[in-house]
N, C-alpha and C positions, 0 to 999 in steps of 0.2 A: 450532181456532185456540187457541194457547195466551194465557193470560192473564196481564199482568206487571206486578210492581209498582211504582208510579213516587212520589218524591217530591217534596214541594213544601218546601222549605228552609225558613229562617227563619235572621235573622243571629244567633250568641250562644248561650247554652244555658240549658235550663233551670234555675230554683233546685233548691236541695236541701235536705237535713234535716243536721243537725248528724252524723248519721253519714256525711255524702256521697252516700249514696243520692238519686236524684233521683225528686223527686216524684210527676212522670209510673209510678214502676217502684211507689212505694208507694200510689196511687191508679189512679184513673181515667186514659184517656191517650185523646186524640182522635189516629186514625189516617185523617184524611180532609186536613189542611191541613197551614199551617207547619211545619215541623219535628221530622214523624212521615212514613212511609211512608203514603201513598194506595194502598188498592187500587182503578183503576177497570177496569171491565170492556171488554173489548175482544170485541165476539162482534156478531152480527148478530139485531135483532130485526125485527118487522114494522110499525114505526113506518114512517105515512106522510112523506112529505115536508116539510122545513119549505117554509112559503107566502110566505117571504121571508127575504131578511139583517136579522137588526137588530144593530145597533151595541149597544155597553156603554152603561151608563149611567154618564154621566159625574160622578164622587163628589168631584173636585178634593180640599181638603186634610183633608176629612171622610176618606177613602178613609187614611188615616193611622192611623186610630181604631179600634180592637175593641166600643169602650164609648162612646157619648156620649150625653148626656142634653140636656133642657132646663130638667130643676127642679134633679132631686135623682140619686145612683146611689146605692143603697143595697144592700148585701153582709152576706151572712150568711156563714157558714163559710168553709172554705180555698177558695175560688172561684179558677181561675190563667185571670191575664187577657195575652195574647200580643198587645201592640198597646197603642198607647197609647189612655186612658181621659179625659173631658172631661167638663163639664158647662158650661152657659153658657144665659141668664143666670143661673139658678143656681148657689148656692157649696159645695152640700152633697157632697160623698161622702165614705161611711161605710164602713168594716168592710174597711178597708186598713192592718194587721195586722187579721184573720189571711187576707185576699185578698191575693192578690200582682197588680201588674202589673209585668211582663218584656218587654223589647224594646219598651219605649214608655215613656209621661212620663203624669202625672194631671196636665192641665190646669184647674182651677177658675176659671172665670168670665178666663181672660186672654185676650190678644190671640189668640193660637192656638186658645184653645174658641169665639171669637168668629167667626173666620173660618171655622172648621169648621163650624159652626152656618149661615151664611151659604151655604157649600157645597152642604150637605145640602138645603137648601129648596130649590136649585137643580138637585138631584138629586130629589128627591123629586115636583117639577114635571115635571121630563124621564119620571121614569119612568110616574107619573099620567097623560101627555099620548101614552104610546105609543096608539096603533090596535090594535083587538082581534085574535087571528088564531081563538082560540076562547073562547066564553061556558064558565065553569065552574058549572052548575046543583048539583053535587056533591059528596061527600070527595072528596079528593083521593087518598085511600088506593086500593094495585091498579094505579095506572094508569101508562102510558108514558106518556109526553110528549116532543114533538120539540120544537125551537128555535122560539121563538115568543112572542107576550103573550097569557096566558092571565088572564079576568074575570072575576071574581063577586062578589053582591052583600057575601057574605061567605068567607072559606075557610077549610076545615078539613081535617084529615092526621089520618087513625088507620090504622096499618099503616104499608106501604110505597111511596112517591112514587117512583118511577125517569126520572131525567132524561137521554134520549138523545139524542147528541150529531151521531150519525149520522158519525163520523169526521171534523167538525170542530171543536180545537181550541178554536177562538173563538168557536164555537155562542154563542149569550146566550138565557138566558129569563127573561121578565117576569113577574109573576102580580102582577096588581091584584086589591084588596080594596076596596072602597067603605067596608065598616066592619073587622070584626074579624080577622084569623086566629088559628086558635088550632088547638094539633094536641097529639094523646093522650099518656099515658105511655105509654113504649115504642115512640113512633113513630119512622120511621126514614125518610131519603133514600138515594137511590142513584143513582150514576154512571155513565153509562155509556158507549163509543165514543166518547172522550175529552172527556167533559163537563167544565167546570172549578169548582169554587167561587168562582174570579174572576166569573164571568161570570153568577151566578146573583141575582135581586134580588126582593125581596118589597115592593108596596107596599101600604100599609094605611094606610085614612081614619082609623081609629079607635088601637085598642090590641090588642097580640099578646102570648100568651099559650103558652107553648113547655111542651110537657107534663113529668111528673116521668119520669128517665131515658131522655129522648127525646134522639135525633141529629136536628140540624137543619145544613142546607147552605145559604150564602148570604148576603145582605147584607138586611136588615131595615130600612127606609124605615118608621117610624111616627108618622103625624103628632103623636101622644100620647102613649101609654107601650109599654114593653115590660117582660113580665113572664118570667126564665125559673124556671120551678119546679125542685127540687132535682135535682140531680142531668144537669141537660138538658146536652148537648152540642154547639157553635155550632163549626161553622167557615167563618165569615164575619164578619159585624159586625150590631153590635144598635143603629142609630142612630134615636133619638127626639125630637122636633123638639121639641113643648114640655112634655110631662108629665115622669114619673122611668122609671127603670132601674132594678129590683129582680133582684137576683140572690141564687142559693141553691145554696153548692157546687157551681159551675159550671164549666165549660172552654170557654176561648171565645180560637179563634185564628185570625186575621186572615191570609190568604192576602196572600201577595206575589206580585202583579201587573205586571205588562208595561201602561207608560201609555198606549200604542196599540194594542194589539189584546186586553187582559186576561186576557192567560194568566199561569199562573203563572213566575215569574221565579228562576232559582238564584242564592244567593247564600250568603254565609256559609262556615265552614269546616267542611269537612265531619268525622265522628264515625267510628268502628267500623263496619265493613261488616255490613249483616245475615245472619242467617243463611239459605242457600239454599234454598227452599220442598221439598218433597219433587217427585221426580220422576213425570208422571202423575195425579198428584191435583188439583195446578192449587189446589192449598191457597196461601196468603197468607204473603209472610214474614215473620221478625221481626222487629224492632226492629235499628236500627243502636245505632252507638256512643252511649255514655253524656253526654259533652260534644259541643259545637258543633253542627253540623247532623246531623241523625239518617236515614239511608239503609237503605233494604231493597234486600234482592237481588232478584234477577227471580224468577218463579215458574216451576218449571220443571212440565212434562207437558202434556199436551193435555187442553182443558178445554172439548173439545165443540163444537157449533155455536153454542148460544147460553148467555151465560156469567152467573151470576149470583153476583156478588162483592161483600160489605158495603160498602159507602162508609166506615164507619168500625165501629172495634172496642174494647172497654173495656180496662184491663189491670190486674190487683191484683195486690199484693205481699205 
């Protein structure tokens, strides 16, 4: 079955550098959410069946947010934030020059960081209050996982997590944490039979902790803080109820979601066609156009029975 690549849009375009070059082509570029090509895998693994439906987790006007804190957001280097950023009741964020946010607003302690705040706790309870389907004793690194809420006292990712979706779209998976998660440098997420990063949600009692040069998939529920180390790559949202948001040359973009069944949603105008993957090799394409929403071609060749494709990819210029 061949593997193909799909996008999840985003409205608007990246910033750029005083030569026009955009930032994504001169840094780092997440290729898992908004406004990059996603590759997910489409191939058949031996994941058991999920043991039920569960619904998204309902994020209300938090679900807006790439970034929101309860103390403080503090930023170091060129971090590019895709979604708007808040703090509440906290007034602090910092190190916005030389962080960017795009396609969103930096809310400080107003009515909007207020109610998103308000949100989150309510989201944070929903997802706290899911029913177990498996206790997690272990890394999480290695392993499949089908649609479901998965427990542990604490959770950790070194290697590779793969989230299979089992050919439903609207698949959703929970993972609760009592206290920490926290996952290695160079850990990585993967997608798979059409798993989505709408639909993915972490919760944690404590404070999480995202390794250096790590890809993470998901929405991040943490009653405390969140930390991501340099270089980490989020396509989902880092939302922390009452500690701070510390970030460090990060990229962190905010999937657009469907308010009823949380898939991803097209919008925006679309860019440059990308270029068409080689035929046979089931290789990933590249990169669409340079403004407005950025598209990949399909992949062309056959890429086996069971297909294992990055969830996300770096890019340097």
């Amino acid at each position: 079955m061949a593997a193909r690549c799909i996008s999840i849009p985003v409205s608007g375009s990246f910033p750029t550098h005083g030569s026009g070059m955009p930032l994504w082509r001169s840094r780092r570029s997440l290729a898992v959410a908004s406004g990059v090509a996603v590759a997910l895998v489409v191939g058949f693994g031996a994941a058991r069946p999920a043991d039920a439906a569960t619904a998204p987790v309902g994020l209300g006007t938090a679900g807006s947010f790439a970034v929101l804190a309860g103390s403080t957001i503090t930023n170091t280097g060129a971090s590019r934030i895709s979604g708007s950023a808040g703090v509440s009741p906290g007034t602090a964020v910092t190190g916005f020059p030389p962080g960017l946010v795009f396609n969103g607003t930096i809310h400080s302690a107003d009515a909007v960081a207020l109610r998103a705040k308000t949100d989150l706790t309510t989201a944070y309870n929903d997802a706290a209050g899911r029913s177990t389907t498996s206790a997690v004793t272990a890394d999480l690194g290695g392993r499949t996982v089908v649609p479901g809420v998965y427990t542990g006292t604490t959770l950790s990712l070194t290697g590779a997590l793969t989230l299979n979706a089992q050919g439903n779209p609207n698949a959703v998976f929970v993972f609760q944490s009592a206290s920490t998660l926290i996952t290695a440098s160079a850990s990585a997420m993967v997608l798979t039979n059409g798993a989505s990063p709408c639909n993915v949600y972490f919760k944690v009692g404590s404070s999480t902790t995202l390794g250096t040069n790590s890809v993470f998939i998901g929405t991040v529920l943490a009653h405390t803080s969140i930390t991501a180390n340099t270089g980490a790559t989020i396509a989902g949202r880092l939302l922390a109820s009452t500690g701070a948001v510390t970030l460090d040359d990060n990229t962190i973009t905010r999937p657009l979601c469907s308010t009823t069944s949380g898939t991803p949603t097209p919008s925006g105008t679309s860019g440059g066609s990308g270029t068409t993957g080689t035929g046979g090799s089931g290789t990933s394409a590249t990169m669409g156009g340079m403004a407005g929403t950025r598209t990949g071609a399909d992949v062309g060749g056959a890429a086996g029975p069971a297909v294992a494709v990055k969830a996300a990819a770096r890019f340097t210029g």
